[in-house]
Residue frames relative to the residue before (quaternion, step in Angstrom):
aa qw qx qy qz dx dy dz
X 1.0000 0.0000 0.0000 0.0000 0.00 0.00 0.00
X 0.4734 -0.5926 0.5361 0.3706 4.02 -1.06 1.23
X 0.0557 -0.5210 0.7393 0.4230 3.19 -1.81 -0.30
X 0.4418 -0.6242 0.5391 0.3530 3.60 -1.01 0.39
X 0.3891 -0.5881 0.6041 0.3712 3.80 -1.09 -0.06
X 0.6724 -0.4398 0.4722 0.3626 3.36 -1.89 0.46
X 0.2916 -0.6271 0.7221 0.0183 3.46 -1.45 1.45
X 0.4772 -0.6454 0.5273 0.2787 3.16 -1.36 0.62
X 0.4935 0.6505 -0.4558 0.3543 3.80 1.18 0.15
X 0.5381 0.6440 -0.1597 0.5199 3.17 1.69 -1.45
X 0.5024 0.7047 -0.3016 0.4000 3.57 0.95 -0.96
X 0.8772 0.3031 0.0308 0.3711 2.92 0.32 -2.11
X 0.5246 0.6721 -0.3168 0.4156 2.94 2.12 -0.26
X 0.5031 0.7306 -0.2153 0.4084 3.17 1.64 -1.04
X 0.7342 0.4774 -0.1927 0.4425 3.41 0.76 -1.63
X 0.7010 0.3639 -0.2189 0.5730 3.34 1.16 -0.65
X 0.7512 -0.0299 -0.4249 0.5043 3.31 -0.49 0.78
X 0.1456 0.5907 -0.7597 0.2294 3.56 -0.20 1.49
X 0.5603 0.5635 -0.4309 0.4277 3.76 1.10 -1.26
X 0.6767 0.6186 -0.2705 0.2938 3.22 0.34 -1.56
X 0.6689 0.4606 -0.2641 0.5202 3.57 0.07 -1.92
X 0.7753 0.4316 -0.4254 0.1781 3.94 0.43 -1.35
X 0.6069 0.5047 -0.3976 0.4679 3.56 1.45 -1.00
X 0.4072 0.7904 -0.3675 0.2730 3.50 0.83 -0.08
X 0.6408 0.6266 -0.0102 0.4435 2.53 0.88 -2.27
X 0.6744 0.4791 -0.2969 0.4769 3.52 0.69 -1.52
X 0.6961 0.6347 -0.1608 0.2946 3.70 0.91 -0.92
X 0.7508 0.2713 0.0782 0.5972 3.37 1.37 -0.99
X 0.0430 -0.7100 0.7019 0.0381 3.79 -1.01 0.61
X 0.2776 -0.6631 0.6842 0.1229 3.20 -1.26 1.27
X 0.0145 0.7559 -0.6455 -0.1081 3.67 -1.43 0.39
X 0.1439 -0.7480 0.5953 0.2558 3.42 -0.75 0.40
X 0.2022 -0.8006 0.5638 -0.0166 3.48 -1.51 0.78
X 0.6081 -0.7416 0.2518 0.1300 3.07 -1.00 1.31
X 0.1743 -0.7887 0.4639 0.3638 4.05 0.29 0.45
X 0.7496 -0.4426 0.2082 0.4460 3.11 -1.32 -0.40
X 0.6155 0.4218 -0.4326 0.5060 3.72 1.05 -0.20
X 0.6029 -0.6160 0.4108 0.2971 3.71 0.69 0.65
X 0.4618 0.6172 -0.5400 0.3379 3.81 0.80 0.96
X 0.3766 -0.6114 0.5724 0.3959 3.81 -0.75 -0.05
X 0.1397 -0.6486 0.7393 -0.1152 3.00 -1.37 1.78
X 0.3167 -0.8054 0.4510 0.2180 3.49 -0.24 1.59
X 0.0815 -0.8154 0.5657 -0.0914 3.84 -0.87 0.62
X 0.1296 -0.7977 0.5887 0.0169 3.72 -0.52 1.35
X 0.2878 -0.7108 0.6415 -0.0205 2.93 -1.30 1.79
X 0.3361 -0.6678 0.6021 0.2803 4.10 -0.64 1.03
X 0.2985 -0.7000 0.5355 0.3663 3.83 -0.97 0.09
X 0.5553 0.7211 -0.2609 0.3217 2.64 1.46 -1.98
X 0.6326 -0.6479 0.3644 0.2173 3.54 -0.91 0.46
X 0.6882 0.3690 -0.1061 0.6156 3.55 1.25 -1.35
X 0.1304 -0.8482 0.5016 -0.1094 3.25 0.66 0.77
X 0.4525 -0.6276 0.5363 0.3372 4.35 -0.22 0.71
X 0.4192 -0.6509 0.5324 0.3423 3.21 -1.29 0.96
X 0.4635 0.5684 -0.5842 0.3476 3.93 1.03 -0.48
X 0.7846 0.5075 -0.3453 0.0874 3.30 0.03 -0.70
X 0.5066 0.6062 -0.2557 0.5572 3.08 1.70 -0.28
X 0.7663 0.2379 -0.2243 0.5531 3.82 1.26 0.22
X 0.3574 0.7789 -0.4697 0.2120 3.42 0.72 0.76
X 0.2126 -0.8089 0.5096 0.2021 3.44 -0.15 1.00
X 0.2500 -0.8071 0.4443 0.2978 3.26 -0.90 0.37
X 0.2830 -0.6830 0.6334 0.2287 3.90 -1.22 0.69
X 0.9116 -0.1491 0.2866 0.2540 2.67 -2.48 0.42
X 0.1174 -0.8779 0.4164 0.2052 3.93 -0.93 0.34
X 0.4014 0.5543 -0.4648 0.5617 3.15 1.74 0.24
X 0.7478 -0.3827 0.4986 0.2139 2.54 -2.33 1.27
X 0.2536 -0.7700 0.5845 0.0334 2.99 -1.21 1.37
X 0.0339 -0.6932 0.7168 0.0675 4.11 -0.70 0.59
X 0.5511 0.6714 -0.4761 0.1373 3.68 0.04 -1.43
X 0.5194 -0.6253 0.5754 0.0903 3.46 -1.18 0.01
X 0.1772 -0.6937 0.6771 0.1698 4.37 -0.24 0.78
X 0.8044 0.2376 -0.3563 0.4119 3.43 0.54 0.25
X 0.7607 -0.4316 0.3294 0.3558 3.53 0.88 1.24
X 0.8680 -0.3484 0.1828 0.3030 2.73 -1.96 0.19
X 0.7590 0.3017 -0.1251 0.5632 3.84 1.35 -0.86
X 0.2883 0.7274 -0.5186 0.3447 3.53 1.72 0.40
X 0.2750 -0.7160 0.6405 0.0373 3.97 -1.26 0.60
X 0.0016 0.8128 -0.5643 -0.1444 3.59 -0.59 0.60
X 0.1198 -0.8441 0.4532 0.2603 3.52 -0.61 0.35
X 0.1396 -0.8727 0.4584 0.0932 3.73 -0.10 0.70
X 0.1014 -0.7984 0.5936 -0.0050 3.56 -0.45 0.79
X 0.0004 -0.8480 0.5300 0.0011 3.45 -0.72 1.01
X 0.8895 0.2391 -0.3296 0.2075 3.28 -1.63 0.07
X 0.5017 0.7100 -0.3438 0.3549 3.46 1.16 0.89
X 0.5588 0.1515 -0.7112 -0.3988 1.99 -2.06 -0.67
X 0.2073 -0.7685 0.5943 0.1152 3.12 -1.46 0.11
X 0.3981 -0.8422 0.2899 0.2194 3.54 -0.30 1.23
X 0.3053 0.7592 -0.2945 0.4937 3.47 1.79 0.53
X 0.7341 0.2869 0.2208 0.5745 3.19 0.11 -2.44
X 0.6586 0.3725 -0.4850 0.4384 3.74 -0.32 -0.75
X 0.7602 0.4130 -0.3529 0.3564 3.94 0.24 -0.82
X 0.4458 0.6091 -0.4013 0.5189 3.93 1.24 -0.30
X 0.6558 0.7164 -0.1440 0.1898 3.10 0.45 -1.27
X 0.6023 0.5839 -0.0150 0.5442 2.40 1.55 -2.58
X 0.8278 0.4389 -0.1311 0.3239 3.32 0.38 -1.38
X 0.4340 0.6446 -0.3605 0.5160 3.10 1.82 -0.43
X 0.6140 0.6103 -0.2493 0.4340 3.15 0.38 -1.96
X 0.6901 0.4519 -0.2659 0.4989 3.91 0.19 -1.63
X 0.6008 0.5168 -0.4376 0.4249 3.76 0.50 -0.82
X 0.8145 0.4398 -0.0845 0.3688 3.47 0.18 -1.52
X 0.4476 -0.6871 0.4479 0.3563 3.94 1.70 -0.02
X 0.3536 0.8023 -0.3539 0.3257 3.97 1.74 0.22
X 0.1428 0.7094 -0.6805 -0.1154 3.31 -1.04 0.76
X 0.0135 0.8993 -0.4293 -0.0822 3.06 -1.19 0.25
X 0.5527 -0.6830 0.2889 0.3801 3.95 -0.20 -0.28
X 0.2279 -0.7872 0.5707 0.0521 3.36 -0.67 1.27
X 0.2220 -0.7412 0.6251 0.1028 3.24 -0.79 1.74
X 0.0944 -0.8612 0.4786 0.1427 3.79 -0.41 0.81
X 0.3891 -0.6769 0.5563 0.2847 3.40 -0.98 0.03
X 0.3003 -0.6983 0.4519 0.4669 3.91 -0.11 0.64
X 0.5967 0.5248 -0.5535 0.2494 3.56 0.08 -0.85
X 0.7185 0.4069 -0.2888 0.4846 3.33 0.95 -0.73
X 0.6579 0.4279 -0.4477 0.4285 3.44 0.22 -0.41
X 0.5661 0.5815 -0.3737 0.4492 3.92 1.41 -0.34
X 0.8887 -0.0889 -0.1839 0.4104 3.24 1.02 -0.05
X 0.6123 0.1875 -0.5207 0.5646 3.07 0.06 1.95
X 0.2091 -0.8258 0.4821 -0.2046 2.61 0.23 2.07
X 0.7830 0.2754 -0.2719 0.4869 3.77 1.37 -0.31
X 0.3360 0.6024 -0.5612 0.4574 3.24 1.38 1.08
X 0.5204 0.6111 -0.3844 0.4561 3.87 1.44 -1.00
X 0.7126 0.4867 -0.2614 0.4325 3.11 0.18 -1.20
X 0.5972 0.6249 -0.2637 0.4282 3.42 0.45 -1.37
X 0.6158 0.6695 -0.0211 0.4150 3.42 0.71 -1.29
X 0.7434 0.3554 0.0286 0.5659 3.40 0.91 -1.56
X 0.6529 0.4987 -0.2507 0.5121 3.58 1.36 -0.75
X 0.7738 0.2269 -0.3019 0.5086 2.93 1.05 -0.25
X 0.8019 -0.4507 0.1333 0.3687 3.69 0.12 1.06
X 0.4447 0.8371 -0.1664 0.2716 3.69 1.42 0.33
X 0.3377 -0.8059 0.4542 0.1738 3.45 0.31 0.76
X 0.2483 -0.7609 0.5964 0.0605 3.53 -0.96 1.14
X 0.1864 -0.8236 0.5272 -0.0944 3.33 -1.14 1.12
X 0.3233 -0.7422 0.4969 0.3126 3.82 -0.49 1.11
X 0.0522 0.7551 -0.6382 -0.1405 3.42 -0.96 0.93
X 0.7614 -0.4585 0.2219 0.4009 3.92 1.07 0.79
X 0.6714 -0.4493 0.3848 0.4464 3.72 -0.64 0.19
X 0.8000 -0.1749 0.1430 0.5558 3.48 0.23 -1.32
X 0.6273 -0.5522 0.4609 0.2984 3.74 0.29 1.26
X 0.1620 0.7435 -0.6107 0.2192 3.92 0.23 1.47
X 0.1973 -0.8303 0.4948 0.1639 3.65 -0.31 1.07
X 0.8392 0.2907 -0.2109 0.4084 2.88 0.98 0.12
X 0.0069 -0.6980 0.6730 -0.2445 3.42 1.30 1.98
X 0.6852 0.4217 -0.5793 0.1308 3.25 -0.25 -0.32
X 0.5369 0.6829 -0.2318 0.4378 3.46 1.21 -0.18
X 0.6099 0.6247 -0.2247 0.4327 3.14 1.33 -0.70
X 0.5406 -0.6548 0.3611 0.3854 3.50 -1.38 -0.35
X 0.5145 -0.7331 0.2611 0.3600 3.34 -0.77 0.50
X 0.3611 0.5085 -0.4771 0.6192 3.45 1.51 1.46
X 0.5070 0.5460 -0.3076 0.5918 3.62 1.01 0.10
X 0.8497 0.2577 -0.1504 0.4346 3.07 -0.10 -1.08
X 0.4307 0.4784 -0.4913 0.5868 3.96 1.31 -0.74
X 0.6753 0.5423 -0.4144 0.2795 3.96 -0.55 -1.29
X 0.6509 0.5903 -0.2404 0.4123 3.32 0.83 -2.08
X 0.7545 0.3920 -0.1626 0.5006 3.82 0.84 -1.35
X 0.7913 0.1924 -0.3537 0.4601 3.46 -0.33 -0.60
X 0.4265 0.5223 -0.6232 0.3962 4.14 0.55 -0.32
X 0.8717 0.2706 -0.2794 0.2980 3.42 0.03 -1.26
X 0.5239 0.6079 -0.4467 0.3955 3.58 1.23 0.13
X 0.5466 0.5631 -0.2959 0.5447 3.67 1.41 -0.46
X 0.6600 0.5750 -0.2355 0.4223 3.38 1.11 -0.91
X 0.6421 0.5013 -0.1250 0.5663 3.29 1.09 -1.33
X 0.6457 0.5357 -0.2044 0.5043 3.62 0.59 -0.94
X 0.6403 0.4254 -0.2077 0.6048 3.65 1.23 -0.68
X 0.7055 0.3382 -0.3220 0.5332 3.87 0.52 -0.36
X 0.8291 0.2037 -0.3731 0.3632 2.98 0.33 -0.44
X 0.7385 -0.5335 0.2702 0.3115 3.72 0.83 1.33
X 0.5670 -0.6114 0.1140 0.5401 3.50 1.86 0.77
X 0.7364 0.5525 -0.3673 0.1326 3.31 0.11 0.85
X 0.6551 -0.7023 0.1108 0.2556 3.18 -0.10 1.94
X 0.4774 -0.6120 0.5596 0.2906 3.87 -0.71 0.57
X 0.4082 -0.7603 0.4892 0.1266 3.85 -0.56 0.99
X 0.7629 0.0797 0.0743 0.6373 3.33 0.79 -0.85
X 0.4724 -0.4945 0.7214 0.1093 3.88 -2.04 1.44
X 0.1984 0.6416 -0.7405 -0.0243 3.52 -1.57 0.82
X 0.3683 -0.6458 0.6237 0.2413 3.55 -0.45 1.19
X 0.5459 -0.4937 0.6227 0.2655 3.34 -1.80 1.22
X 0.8925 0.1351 -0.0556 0.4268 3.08 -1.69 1.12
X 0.5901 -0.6712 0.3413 0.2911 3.59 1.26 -0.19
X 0.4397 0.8143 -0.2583 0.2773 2.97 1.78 -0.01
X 0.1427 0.7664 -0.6056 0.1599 3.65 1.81 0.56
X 0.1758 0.6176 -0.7279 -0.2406 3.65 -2.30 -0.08
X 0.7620 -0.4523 0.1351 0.4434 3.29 -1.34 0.55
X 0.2770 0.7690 -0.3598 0.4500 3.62 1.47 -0.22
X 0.7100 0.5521 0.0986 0.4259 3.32 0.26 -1.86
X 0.7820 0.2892 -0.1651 0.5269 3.48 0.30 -0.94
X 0.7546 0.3846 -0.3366 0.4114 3.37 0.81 -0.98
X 0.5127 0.6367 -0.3770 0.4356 3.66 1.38 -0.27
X 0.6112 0.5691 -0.3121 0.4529 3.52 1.26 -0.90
X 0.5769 0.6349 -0.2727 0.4356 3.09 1.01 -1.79
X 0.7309 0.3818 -0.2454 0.5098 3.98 -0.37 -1.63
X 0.7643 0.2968 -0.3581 0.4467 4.01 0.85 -0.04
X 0.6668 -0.4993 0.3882 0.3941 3.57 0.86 0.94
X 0.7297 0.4245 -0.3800 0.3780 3.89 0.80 0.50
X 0.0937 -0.8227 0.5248 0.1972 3.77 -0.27 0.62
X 0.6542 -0.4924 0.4401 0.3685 2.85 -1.64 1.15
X 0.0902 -0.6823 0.7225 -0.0656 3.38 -1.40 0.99
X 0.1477 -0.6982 0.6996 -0.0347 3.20 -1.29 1.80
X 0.2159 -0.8074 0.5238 0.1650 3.02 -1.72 -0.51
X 0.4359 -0.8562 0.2741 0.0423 3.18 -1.08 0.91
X 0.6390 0.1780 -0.0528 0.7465 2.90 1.85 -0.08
X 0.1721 -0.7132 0.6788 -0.0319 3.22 -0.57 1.90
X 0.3150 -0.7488 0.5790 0.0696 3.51 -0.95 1.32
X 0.0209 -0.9084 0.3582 0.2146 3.32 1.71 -0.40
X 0.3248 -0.8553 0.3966 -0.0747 3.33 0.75 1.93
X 0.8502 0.4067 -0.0387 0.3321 2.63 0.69 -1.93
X 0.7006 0.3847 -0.4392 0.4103 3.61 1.64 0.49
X 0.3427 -0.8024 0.3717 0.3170 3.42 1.66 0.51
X 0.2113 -0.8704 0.4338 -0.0977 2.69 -0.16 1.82
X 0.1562 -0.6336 0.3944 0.6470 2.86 2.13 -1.55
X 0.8680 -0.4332 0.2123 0.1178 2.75 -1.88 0.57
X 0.8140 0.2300 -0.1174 0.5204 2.96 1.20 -1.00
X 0.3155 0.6212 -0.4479 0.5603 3.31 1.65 1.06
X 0.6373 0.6509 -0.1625 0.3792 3.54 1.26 -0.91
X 0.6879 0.4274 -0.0686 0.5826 2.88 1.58 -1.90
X 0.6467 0.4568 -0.4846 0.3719 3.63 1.24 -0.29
X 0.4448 0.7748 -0.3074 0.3278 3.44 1.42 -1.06
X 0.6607 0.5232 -0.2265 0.4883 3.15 0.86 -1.75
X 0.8366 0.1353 -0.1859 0.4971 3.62 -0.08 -1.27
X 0.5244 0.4301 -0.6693 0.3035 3.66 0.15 1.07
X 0.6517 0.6548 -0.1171 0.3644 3.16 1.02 -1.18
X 0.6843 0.5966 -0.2620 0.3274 4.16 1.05 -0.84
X 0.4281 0.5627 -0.5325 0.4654 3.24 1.86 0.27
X 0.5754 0.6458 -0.4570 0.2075 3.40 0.72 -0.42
X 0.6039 -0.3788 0.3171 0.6255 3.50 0.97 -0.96
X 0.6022 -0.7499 0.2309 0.1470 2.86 -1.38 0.96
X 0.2883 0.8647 -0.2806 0.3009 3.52 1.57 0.43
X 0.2399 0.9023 -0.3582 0.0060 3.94 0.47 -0.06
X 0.0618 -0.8380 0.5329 0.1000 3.14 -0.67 1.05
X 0.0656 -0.6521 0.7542 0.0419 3.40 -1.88 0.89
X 0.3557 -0.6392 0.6703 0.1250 3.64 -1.62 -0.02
X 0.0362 -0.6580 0.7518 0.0236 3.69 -0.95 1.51
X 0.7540 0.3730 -0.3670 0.3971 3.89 0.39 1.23
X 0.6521 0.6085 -0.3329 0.3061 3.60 -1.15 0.21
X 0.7743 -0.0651 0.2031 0.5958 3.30 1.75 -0.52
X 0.7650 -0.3860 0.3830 0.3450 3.43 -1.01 -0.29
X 0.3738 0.7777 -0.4657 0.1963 3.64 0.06 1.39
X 0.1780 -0.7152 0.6219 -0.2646 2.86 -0.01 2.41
X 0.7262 0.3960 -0.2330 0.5113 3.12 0.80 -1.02
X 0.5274 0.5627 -0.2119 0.6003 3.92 1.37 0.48
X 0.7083 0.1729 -0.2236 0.6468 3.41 1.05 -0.43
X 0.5420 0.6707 -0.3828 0.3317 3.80 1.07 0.03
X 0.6378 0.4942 -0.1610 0.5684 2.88 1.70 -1.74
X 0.6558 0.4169 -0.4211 0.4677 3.79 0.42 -0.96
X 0.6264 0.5438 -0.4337 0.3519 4.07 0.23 -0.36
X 0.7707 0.3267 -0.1769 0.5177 3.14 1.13 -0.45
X 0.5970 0.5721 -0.2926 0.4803 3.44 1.10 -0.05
X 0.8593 0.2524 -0.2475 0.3696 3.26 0.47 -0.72
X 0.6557 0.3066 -0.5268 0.4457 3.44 1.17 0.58
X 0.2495 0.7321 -0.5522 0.3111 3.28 0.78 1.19
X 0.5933 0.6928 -0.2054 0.3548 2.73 1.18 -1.83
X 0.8145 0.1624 -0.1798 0.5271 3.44 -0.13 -1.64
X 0.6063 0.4437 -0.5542 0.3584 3.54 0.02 1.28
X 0.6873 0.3916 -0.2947 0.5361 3.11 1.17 0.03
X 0.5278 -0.7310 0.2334 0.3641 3.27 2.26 1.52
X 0.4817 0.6013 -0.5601 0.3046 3.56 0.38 0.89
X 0.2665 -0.7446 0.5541 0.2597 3.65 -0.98 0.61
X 0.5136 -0.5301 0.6026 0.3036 3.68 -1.47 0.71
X 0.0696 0.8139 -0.5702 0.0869 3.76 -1.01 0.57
X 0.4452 -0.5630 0.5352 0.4454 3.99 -0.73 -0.89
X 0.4122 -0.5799 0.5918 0.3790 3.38 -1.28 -0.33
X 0.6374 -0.5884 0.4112 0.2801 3.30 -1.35 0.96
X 0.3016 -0.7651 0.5483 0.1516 3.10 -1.38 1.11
């Protein structure tokens, strides 16, 4: 799995929700607790009284990085990350609808905090929601693990709030930058770590059909794929996916999720 380097979109994402994450902070204490063989097993305590009834029923999943496929050996995931974006996220949508396609939207909260009826949108139409962090830091993995708790659940509260309460399934660390820290924090909140297996690398516009070659050298690899309906201009993202994915289910692959 790539890590991607820091983008200057990510940059600016950062600066903006510094406001955000801080009133946050003021709101919430994270604590990590010890299991019985005496490791730290990170765990988020609400302070705030009114606490979400989800939280009080989160099950927790698996913490290894997930690639696999619910639909088996010829199962396809499509993953779409760093949005929404009121541009690109609708193309997308409609693309997706064209082709009979679900797939998994890794969001960013800042965005999902405001375009909250792209979330929704999204979910109505049969789509799986994914923590992609507050503001898309490639390099949490470096960070502390008060950093990195903040970065995740702020934006799972965030996300969970746009999209009108319903919970993101699965943690993808920006750039891949997950550490066992991380995953198991995701994990105890009902989200599995989610990799990927086929970088479509969208996001340095290659052109389209540089995209579409990527794609169909590259899907023996495993069946995970990432693209991006945010951060910039991605015509060349809805160009390639129009033509890619009814490629796909002729060359008998089904569209699915990644295992939870």
């Amino acid at each position: 799995m790539a890590k991607h380097k820091g983008r200057g979109w990510h940059s600016k994402l950062l600066g903006a929700a510094l406001g955000v994450t801080a009133l946050a902070a003021a709101t919430s204490v994270w604590t990590a607790q010890a299991d019985t063989a005496g490791a730290r097993q990170p765990q988020a305590q609400a302070s705030a009284p009114g606490a979400r009834p989800q939280d009080r029923t989160v099950t927790k999943v698996a913490a290894d990085i997930a690639h696999a496929s619910d639909k088996g050996a010829r199962g396809v995931n499509i993953t779409i990350d760093d949005g929404p974006d009121p541009v690109w996220t609708p193309q997308v949508l409609q693309l997706l609808k064209d082709n009979g396609v679900k797939a998994t939207f890794c969001m960013v909260g800042t965005q999902a905090q405001a375009h909250p009826d792209l979330v929704k949108e999204v979910v109505a139409a049969g789509h799986r929601l994914c923590n992609h962090t507050v503001s898309h830091d490639t390099t949490m993995d470096t960070k502390s693990e008060a950093y990195q708790s903040q970065q995740i659940l702020d934006a799972e509260r965030m996300i969970t709030k746009a999209s009108g309460g319903v919970r993101p399934e699965y943690y993808r660390a920006p750039g891949g930058a997950f550490t066992p820290y991380s995953r198991q924090l995701a994990a105890s909140r009902g989200m599995r770590p989610l990799g990927w297996n086929v970088d479509s690398r969208d996001f340095e516009r290659p052109g389209a059909q540089t995209m579409v070659a990527t794609v169909k050298r590259e899907i023996s690899n495993g069946p995970t794929v990432l693209f991006h309906d945010a951060g910039g201009d991605r015509s060349q993202t809805v160009a390639a996916l129009r033509e890619i994915l009814p490629w796909l289910r002729q060359q008998g692959y089904s569209f699915g999720f990644p295992v939870r």
